[in-house]
Biopython code that builds the backbone (N, CA, C, O; Angstrom):
import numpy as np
from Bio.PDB.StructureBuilder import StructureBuilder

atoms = [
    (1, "UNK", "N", (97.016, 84.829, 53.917)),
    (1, "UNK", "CA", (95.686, 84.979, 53.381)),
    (1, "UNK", "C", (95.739, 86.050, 52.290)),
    (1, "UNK", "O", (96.476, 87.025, 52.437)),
    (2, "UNK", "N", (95.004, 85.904, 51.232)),
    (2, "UNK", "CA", (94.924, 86.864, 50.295)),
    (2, "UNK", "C", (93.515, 87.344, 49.922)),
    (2, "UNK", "O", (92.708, 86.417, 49.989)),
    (3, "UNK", "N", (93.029, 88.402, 49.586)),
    (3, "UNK", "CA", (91.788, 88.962, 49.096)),
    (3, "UNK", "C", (92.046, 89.783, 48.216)),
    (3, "UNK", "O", (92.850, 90.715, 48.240)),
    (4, "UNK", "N", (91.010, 89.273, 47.015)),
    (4, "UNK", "CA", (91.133, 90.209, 46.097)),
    (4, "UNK", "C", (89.621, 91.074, 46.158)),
    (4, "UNK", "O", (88.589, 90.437, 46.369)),
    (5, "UNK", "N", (89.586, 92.466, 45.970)),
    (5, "UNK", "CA", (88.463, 92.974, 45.664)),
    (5, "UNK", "C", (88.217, 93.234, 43.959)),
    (5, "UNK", "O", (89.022, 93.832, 43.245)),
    (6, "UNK", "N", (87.095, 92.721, 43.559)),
    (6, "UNK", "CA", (86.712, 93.358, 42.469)),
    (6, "UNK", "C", (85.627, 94.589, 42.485)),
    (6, "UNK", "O", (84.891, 95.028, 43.368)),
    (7, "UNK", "N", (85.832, 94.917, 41.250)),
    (7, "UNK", "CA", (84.870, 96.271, 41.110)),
    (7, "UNK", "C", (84.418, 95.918, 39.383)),
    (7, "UNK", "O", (84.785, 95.004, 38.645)),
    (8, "UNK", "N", (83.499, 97.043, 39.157)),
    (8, "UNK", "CA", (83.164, 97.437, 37.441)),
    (8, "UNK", "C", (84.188, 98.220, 37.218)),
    (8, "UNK", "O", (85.156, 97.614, 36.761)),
    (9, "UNK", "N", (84.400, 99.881, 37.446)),
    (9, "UNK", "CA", (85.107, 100.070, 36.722)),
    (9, "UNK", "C", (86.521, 100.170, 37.758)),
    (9, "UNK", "O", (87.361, 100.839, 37.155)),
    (10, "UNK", "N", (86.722, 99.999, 38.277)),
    (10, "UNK", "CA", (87.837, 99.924, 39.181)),
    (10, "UNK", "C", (88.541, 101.510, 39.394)),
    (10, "UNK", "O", (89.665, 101.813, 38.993)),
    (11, "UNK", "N", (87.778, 102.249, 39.980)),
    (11, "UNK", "CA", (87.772, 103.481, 39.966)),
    (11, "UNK", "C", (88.120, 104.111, 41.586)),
    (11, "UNK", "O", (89.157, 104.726, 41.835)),
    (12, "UNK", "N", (87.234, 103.874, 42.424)),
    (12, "UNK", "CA", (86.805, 104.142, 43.877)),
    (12, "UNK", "C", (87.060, 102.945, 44.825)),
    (12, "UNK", "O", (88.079, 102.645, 45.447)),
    (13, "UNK", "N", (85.960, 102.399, 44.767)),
    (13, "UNK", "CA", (85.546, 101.459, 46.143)),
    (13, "UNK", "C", (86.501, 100.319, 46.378)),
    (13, "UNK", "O", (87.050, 100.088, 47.455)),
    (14, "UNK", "N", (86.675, 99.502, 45.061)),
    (14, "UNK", "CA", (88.277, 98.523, 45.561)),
    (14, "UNK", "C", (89.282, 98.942, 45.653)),
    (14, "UNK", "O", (90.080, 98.242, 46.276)),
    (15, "UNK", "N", (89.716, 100.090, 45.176)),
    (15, "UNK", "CA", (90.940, 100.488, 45.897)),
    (15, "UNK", "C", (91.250, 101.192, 47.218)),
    (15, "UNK", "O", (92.270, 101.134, 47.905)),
    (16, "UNK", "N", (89.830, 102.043, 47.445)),
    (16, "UNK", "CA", (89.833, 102.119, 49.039)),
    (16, "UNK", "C", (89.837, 101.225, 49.750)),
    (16, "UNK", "O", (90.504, 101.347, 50.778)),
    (17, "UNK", "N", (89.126, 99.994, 49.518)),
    (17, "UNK", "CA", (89.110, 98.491, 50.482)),
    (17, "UNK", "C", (90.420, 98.302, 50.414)),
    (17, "UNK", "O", (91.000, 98.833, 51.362)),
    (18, "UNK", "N", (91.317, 97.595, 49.447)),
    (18, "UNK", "CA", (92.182, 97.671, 49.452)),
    (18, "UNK", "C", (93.077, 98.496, 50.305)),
    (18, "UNK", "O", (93.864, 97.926, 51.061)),
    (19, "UNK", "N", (93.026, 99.639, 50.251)),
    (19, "UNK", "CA", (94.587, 100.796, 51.152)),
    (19, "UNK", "C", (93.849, 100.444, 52.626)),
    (19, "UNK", "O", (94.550, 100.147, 53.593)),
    (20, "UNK", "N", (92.424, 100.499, 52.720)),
    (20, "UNK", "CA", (92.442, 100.463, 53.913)),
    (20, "UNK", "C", (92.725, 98.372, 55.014)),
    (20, "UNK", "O", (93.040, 98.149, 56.183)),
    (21, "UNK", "N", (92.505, 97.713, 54.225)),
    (21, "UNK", "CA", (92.594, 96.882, 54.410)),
    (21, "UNK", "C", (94.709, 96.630, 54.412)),
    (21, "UNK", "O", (95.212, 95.644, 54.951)),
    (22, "UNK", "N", (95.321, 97.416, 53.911)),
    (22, "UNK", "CA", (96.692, 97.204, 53.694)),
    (22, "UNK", "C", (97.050, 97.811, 55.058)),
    (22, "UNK", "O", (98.024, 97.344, 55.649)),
    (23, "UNK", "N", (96.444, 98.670, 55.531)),
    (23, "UNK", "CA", (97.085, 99.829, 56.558)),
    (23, "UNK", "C", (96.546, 98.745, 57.843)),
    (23, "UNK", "O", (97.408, 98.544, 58.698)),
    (24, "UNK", "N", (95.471, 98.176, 58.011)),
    (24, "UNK", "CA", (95.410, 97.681, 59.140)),
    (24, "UNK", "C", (95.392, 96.506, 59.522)),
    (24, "UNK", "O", (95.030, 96.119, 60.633)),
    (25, "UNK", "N", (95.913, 95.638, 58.333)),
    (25, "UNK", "CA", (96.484, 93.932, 58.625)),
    (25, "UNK", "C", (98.006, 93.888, 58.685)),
    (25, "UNK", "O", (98.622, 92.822, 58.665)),
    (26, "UNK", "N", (98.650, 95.198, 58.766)),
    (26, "UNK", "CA", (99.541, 94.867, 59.157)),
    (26, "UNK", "C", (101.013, 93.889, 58.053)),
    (26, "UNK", "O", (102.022, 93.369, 58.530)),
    (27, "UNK", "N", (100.652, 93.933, 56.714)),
    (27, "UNK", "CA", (101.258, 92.645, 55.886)),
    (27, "UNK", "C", (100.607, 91.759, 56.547)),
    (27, "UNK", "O", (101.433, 91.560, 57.437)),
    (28, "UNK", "N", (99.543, 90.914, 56.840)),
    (28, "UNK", "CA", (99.473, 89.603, 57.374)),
    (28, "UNK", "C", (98.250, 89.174, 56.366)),
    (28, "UNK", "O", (97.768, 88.057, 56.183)),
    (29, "UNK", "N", (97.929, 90.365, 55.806)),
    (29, "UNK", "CA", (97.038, 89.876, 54.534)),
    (29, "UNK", "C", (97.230, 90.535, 53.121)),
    (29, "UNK", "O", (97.535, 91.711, 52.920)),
    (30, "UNK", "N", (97.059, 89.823, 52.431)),
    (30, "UNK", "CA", (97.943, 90.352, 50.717)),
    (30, "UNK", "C", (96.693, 90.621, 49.999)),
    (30, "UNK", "O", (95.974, 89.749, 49.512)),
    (31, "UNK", "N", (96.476, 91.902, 49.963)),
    (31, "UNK", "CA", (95.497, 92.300, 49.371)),
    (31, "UNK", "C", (95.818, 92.985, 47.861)),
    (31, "UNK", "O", (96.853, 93.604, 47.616)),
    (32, "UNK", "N", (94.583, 92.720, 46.774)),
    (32, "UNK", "CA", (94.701, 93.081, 45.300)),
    (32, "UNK", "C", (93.391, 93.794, 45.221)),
    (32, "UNK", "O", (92.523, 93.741, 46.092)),
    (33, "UNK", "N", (93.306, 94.609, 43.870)),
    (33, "UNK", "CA", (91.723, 95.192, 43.387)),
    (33, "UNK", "C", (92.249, 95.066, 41.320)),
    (33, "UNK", "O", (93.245, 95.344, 40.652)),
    (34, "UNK", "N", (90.730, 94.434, 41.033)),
    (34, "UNK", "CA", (91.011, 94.616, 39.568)),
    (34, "UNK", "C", (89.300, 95.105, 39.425)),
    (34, "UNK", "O", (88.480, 95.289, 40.325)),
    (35, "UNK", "N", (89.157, 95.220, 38.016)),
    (35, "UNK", "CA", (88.280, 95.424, 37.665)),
    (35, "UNK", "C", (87.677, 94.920, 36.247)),
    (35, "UNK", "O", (88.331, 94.960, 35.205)),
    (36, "UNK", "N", (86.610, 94.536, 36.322)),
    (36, "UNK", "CA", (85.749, 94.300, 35.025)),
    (36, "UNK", "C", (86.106, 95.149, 34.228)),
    (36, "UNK", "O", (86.593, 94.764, 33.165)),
    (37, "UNK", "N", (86.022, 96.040, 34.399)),
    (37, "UNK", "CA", (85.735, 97.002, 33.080)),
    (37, "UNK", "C", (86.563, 98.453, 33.220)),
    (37, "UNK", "O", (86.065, 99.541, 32.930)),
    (38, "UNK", "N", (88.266, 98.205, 33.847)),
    (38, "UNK", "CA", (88.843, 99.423, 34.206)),
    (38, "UNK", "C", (88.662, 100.621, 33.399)),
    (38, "UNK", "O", (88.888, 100.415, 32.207)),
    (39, "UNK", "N", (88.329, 101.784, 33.684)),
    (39, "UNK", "CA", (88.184, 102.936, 33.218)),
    (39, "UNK", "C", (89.544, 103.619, 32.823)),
    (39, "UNK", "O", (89.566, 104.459, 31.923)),
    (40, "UNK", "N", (90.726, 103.233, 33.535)),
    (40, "UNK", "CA", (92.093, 103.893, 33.038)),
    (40, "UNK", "C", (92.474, 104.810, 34.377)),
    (40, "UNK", "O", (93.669, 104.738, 34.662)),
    (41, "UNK", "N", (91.932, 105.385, 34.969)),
    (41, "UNK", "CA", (92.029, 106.302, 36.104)),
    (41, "UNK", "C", (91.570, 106.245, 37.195)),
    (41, "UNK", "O", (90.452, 105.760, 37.024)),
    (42, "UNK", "N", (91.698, 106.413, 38.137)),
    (42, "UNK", "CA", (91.233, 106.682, 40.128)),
    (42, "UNK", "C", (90.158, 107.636, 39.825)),
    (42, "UNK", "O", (90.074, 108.433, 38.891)),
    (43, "UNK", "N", (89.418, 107.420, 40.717)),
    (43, "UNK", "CA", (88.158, 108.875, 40.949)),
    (43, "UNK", "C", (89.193, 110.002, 41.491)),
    (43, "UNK", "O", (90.278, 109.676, 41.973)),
    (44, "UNK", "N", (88.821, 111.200, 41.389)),
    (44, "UNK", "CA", (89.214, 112.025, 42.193)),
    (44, "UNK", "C", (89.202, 112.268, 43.684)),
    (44, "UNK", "O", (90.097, 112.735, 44.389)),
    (45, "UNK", "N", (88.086, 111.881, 43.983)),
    (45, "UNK", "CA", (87.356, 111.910, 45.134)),
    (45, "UNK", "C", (88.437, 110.560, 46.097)),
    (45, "UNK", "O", (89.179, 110.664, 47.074)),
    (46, "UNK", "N", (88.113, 109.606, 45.395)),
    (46, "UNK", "CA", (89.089, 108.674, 45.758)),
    (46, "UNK", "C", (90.572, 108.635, 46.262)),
    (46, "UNK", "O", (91.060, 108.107, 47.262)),
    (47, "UNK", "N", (91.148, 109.389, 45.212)),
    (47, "UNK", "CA", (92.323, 110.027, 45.520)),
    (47, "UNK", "C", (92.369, 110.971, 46.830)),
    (47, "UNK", "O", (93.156, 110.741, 47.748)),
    (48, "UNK", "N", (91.660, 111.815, 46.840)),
    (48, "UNK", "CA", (91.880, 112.760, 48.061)),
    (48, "UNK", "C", (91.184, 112.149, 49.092)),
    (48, "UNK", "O", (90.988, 113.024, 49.936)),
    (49, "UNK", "N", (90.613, 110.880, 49.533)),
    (49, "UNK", "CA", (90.185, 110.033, 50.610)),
    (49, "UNK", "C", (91.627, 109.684, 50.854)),
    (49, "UNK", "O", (92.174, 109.861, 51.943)),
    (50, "UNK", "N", (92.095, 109.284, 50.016)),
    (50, "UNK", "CA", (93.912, 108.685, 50.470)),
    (50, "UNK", "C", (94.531, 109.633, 51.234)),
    (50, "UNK", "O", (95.082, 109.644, 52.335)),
    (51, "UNK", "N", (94.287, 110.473, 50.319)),
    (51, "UNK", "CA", (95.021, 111.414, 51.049)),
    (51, "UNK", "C", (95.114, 112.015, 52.449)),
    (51, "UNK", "O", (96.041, 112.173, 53.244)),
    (52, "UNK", "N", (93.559, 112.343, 52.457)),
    (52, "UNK", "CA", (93.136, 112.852, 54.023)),
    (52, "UNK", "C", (93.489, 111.873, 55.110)),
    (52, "UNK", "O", (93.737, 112.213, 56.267)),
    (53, "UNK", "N", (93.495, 110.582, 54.645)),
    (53, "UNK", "CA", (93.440, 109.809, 55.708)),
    (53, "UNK", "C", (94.540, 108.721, 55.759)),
    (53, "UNK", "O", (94.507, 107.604, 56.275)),
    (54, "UNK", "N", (95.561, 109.380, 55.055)),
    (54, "UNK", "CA", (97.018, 109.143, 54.636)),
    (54, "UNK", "C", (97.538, 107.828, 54.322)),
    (54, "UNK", "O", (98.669, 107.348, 54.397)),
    (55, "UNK", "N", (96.328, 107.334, 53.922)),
    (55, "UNK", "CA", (96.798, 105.492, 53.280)),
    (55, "UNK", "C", (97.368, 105.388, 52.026)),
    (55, "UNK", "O", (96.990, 106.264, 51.250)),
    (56, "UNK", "N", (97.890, 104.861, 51.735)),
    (56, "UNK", "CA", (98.993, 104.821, 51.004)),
    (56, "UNK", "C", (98.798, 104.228, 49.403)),
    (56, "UNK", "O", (98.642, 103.007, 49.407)),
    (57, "UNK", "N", (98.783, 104.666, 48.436)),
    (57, "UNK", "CA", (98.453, 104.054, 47.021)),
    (57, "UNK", "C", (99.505, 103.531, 46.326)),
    (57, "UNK", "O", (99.335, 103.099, 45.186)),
    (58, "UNK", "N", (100.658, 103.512, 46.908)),
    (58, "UNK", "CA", (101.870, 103.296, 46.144)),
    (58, "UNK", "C", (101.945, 101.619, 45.541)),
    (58, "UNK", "O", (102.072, 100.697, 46.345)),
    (59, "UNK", "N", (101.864, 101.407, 44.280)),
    (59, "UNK", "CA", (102.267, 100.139, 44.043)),
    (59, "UNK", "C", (101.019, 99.994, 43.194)),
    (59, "UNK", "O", (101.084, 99.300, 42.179)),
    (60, "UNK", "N", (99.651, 100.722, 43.603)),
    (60, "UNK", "CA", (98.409, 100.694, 42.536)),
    (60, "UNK", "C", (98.726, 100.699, 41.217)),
    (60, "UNK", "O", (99.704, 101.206, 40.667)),
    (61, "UNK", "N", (97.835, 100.103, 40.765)),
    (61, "UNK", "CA", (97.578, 100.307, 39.387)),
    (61, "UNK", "C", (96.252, 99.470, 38.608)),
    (61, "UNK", "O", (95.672, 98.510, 39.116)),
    (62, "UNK", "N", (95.910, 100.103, 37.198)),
    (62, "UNK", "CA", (94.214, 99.753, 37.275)),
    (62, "UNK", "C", (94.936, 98.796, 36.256)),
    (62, "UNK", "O", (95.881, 99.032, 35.504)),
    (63, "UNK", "N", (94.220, 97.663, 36.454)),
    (63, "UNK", "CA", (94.896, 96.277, 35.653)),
    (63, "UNK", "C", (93.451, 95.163, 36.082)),
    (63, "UNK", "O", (93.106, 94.718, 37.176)),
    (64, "UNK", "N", (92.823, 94.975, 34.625)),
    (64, "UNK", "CA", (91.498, 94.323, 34.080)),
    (64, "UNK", "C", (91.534, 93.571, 35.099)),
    (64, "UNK", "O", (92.565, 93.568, 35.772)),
    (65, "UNK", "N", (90.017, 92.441, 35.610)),
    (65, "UNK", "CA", (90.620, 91.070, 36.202)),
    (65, "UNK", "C", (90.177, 90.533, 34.583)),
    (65, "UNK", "O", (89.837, 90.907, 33.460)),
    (66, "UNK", "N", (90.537, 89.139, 35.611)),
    (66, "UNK", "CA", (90.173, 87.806, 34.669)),
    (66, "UNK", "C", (89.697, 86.760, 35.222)),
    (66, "UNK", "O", (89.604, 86.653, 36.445)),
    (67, "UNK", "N", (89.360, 85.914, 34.445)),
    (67, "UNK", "CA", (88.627, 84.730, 35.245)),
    (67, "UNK", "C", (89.724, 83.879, 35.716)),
    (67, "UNK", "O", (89.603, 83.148, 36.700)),
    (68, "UNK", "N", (91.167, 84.001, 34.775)),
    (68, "UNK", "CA", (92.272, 83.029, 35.544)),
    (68, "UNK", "C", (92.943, 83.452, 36.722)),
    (68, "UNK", "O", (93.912, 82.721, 36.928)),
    (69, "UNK", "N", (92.810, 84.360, 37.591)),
    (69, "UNK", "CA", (93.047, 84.818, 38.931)),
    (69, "UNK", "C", (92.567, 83.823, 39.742)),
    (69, "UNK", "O", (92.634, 83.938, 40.966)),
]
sb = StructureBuilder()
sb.init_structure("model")
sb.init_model(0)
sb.init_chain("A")
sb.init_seg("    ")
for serial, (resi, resn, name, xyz) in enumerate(atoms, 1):
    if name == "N":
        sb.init_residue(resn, " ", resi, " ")
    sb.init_atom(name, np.array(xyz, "f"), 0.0, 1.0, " ", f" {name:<3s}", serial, name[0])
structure = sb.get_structure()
């Protein structure tokens, strides 16, 4: 199964869905986040949610969607 989350600027909220959705399916679901309108950077805030709660960002990156996904 795969899910992608979108966002506007792809900053916060799909990439937390994302880590947290990675940490507790176990690989049994292939999860992505893009965004409409990427801003270039993570929130801060965002970042140190990872952190505290030690899910993992490795492999992120802010990359537009599209309609051909």
């Amino acid at each position: 199964m795969k899910i992608l989350y979108i966002c506007t600027p792809k900053r916060c909220r799909s990439i937390v869905s994302e880590a947290i959705l990675n940490k507790i399916a176990l690989n049994v679901i292939e999860t992505s986040s893009d965004g409409r309108h990427p801003v270039g950077e993570v929130h801060p805030y965002s970042l140190t949610f990872h952190v505290h709660k030690r899910y993992s960002i490795i492999g992120f990156h802010i990359q537009p969607f599209t309609d051909n996904q």
